[in-house]
N, C-alpha and C positions, 0 to 999 in steps of 0.2 A: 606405592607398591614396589615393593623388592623384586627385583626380576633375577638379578642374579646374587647367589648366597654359596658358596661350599665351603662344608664343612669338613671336609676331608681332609686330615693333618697332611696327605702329599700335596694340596691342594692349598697350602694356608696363605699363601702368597694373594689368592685371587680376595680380595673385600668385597664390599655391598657396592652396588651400583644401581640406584635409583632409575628410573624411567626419565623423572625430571632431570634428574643428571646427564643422563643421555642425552638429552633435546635440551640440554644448557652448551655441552660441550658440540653439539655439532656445527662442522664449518660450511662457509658458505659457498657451494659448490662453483657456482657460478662465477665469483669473483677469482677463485683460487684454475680456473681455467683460461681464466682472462688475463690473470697474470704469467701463466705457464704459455699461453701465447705471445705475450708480449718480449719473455724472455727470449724463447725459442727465435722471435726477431730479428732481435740485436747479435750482430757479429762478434764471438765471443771466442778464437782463437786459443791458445797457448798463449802464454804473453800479448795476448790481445784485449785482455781483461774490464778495459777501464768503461764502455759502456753499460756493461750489465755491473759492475762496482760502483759505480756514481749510482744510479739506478737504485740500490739497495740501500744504500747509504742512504742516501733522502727518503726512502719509506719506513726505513727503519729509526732514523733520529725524529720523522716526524712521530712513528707510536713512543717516543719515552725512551729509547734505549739510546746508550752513550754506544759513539761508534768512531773507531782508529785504525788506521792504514799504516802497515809496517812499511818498512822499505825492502820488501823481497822481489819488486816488480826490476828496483834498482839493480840488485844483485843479479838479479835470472837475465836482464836485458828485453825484460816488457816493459808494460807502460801502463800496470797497477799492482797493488800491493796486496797482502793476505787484509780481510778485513776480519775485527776483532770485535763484539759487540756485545756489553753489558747489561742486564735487565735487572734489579734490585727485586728480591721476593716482595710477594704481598705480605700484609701485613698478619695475617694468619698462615703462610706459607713460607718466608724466609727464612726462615732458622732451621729450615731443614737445608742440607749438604747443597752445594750448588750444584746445576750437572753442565756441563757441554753438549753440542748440537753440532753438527757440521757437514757441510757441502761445497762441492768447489764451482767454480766460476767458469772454467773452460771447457770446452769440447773440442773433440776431434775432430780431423779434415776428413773430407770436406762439408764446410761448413759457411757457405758465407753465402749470405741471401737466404737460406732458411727459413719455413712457413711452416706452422704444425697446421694439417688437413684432418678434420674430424669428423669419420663418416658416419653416419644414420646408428651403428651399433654402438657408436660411444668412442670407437678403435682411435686414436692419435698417433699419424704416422706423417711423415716429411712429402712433400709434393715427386720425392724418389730420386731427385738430382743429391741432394745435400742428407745428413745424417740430418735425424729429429732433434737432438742435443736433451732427448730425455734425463741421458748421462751428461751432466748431472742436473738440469734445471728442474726435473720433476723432484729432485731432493731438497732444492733451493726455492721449489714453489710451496712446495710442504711445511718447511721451515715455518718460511714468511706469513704463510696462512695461519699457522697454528700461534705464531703471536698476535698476530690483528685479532683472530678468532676470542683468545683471551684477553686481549684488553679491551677490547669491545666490550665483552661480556661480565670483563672486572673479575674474574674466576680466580681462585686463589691456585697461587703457581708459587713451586720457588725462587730461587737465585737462579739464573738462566745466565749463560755463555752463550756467545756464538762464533763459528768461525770458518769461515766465506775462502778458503785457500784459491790461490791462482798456480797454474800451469802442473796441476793433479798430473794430467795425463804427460808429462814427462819426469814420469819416476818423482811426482808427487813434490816435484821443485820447491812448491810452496809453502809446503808443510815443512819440507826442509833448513828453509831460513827463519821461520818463526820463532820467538823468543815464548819458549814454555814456562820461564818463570812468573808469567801474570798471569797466568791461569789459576784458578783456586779450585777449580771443578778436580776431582779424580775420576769419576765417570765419563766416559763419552760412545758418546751416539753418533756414528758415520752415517748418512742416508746416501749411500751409493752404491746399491747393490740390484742383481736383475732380479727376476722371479715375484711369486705372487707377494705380494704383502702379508706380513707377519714373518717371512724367511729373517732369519736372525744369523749373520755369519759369528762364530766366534774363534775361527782358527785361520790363519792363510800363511802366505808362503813369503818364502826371503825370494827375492827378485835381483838375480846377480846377473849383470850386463858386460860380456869380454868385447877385446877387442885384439885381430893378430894382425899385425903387418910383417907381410915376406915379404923379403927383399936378398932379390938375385942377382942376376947380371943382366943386361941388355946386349945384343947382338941381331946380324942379319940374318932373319928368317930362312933367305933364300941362300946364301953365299957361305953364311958360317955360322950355321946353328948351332954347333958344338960347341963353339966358343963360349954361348951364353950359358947362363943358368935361371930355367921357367918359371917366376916365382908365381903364376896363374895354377900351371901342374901342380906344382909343389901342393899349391893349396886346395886344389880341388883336390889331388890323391887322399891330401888329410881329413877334407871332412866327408868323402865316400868310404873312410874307412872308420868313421863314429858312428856310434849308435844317436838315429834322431827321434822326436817325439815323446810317447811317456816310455822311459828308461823303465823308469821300476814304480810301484802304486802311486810312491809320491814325487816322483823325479820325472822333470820333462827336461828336455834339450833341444831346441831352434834356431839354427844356422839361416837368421834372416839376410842379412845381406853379404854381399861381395863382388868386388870393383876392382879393375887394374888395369894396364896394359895401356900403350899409346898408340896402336896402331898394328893393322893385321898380320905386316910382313916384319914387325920385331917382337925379338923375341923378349916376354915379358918381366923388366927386372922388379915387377912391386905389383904387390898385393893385397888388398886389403878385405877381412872377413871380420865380419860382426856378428854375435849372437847372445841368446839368452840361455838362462839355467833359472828353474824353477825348483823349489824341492821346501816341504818342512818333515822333518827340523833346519834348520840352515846349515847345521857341519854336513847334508848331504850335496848341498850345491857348490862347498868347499872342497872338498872331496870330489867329486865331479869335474868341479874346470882346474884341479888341479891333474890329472888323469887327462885331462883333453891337453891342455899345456904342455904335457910332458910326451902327450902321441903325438902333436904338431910339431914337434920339436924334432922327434925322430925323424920323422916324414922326409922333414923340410931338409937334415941333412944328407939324405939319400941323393936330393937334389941338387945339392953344393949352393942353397938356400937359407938364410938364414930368417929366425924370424923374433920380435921381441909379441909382448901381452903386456894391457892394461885390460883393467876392469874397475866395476862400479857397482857397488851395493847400494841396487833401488830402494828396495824396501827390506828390514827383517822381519823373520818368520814367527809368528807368535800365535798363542792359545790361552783364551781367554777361560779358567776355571769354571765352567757352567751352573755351579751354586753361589758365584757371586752377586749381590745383588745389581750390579748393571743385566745381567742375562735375567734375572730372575723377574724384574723391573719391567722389560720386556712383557717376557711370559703374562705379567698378572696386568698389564696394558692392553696385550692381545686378547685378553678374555672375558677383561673390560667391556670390549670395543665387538665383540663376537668375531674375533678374527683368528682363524686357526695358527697356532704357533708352532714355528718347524728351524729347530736348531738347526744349519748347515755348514759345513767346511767350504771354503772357497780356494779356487787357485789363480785368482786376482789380489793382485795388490791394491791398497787406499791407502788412506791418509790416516787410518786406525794403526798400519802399521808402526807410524813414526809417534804415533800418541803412546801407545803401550811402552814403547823405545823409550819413550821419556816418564816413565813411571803409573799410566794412568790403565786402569782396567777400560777394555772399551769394546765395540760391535757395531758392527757393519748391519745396516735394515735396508731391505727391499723399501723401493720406494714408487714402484712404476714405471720401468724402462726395462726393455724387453729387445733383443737382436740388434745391442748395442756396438758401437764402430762400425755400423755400415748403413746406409740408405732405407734398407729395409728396417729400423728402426722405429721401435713404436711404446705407447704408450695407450691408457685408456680411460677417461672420465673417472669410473667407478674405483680405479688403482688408485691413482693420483687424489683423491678422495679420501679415500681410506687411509693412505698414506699422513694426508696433513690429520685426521682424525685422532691415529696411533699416537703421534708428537704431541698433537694437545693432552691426550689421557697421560703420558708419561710428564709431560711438564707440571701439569695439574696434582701428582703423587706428592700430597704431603702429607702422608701416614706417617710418623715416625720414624725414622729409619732405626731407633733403638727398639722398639714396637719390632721392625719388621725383622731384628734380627735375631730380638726372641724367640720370634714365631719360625723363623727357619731351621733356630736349634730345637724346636718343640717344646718350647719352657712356657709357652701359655695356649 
């Protein structure tokens, strides 16, 4: 029985999907929560990678996929590396494009000892001391499910990538040392995003990181304060006289830290302020700290203060065309699967950003993590569910892609 059919040329993306197809493709809830507990477990840090990486590794070489560990663990000063994982299409399904998959390894603090608690409604949230590490293991449990799920079931898939990044959460470290020339996929698929399932990010933001150290003079608070020069003042004048938060629609500005002084009765000769700039396109966050730079600069010689700037471009800002088919891929996966589909903008960074950086069209999928970076963190049965469900109907897409790209210019 055909359960779902449109014919609607806006519509042509979506195909037939069988009843029996459905109850071929569904994953086994049970184990895929027993895994997402397992992970949540293990202490998986920043640079603290190597249990939940071993761990993967060995279930992943035992279904059939070849699996290699860069040395990015070496570079960043952890103690595991990006893991890389090949899967060879089926023998009706490889010849269609390869795609990419991906999710990282670590979580934010704090995190160590960590328990996912699952009450009576399904709800998965952290015992309320430590984060739940939904970000990102519910992306990492989804993965791993939806290829057991398929080879279990021998389902024709194509050429499968995968790739397991460590220390995401500091400005995506691990995506940053990866060698993208062994990749053959140009599609990818990030699973770390919040919100219900089927949210599809295709746009986010460059993620620029300053940094300003004053530096004044030192003197006796009490005896000869004139002598010095405040580099504390200095800098706080400077950032009470910026604009913080969201500047403009797409511009935000966050003066997160600053540190200085050696004691209460000197007067302060060094200071240091840290912060972010969010914005796409990215010449607005250019633009921006360069505008902040040049006001601290003023500031700082009001106060016979000087000060130097570094900075760091986390991630850049990118927009993924939403009639390509990665997005499109999406769309007729979620309709597949009865899962409402909902293009979104994000103003968080992933590891989508450094893949697009490197030439690949790509999107960021909710995956089940909900009031991520804090204790309050949660997740839910029915999510995390759905989640591995979506990865298996996009893995399992071997339509054509010369078929589907007919059908998107309306030539059949």
């Amino acid at each position: 029985m055909l359960i779902q059919q449109k014919k609607n040329r806006k519509n042509r993306w979506v195909g037939l999907c069988s009843k029996g197809e459905i109850e071929m493709k569904k994953v086994n809830q049970n184990r895929l929560i027993q895994t997402f507990q397992h992970l949540v477990e293990m202490d998986s840090p920043s640079l603290g990678e190597r249990q939940v990486g071993q761990f993967l590794a060995e279930q992943l070489t035992a279904l059939g996929l070849s699996v290699s560990e860069d040395d990015a663990g070496i570079q960043l000063g952890g103690n595991c590396g990006n893991l890389y994982c090949h899967w060879e299409g089926s023998d009706n399904g490889g010849k269609e494009a390869p795609l990419l998959f991906s999710a990282h390894l670590d979580t934010v603090e704090p995190s160590r000892g960590k328990k996912a608690v699952i009450l009576p409604d399904g709800t998965i949230r952290s015992a309320g001391d430590t984060v739940l590490g939904a970000d990102d293991f519910a992306g990492v449990a989804a993965i791993l499910e939806a290829v057991r799920t398929i080879a279990e079931k021998k389902l024709p898939h194509r050429e499968i990538e995968l790739l397991f990044s460590v220390a995401e959460e500091i400005y995506s470290g691990g995506a940053t040392h990866f060698n993208y020339e062994q990749l053959k996929a140009k599609e990818a698929y990030v699973l770390d995003l919040s919100g219900p399932i089927g949210n599809c990010a295709y746009r986010a933001p460059t993620i620029f990181a300053f940094t300003a150290e004053f530096e004044g003079k030192s003197a006796h608070a009490g005896f000869a304060p004139e002598t010095g020069a405040n580099a504390i003042a200095a800098a706080a004048k400077a950032i009470a006289s910026i604009r913080q938060g969201r500047v403009a629609e797409s511009l935000t500005v966050n003066i997160g830290k600053i540190e200085g002084g050696t004691a209460r009765n000197i007067v302060s000769d060094y200071c240091l302020v840290q912060g972010e700039i969010r914005s796409n396109p990215h010449a607005l966050s250019v633009e921006q700290y360069e505008k902040i730079k040049n006001h601290f600069t003023k500031v700082a010689q009001t106060f016979g203060v000087n000060v130097s700037f570094s900075h760091q471009i986390g991630c850049m800002a990118y927009e993924t065309p939403k009639e390509l088919p990665v997005v499109q891929r999406v769309k007729h996966a979620c309709e597949a699967c009865g899962i409402p589909f909902k293009l979104i903008e994000t103003f968080g960074g992933s590891d989508n950003n450094h893949f697009v950086r490197h030439g690949m069209s790509g999107v960021v999928l909710a995956c089940g993590m909900r009031d991520c970076h804090s204790t309050k963190e949660q997740s839910h049965v029915d999510e995390l569910t759905r989640a591995a469900r979506l990865v298996v109907q996009i893995m399992t897409d071997v339509t054509g892609d010369s078929t589907r790209e007919k059908e998107a210019e309306g030539r059949i």
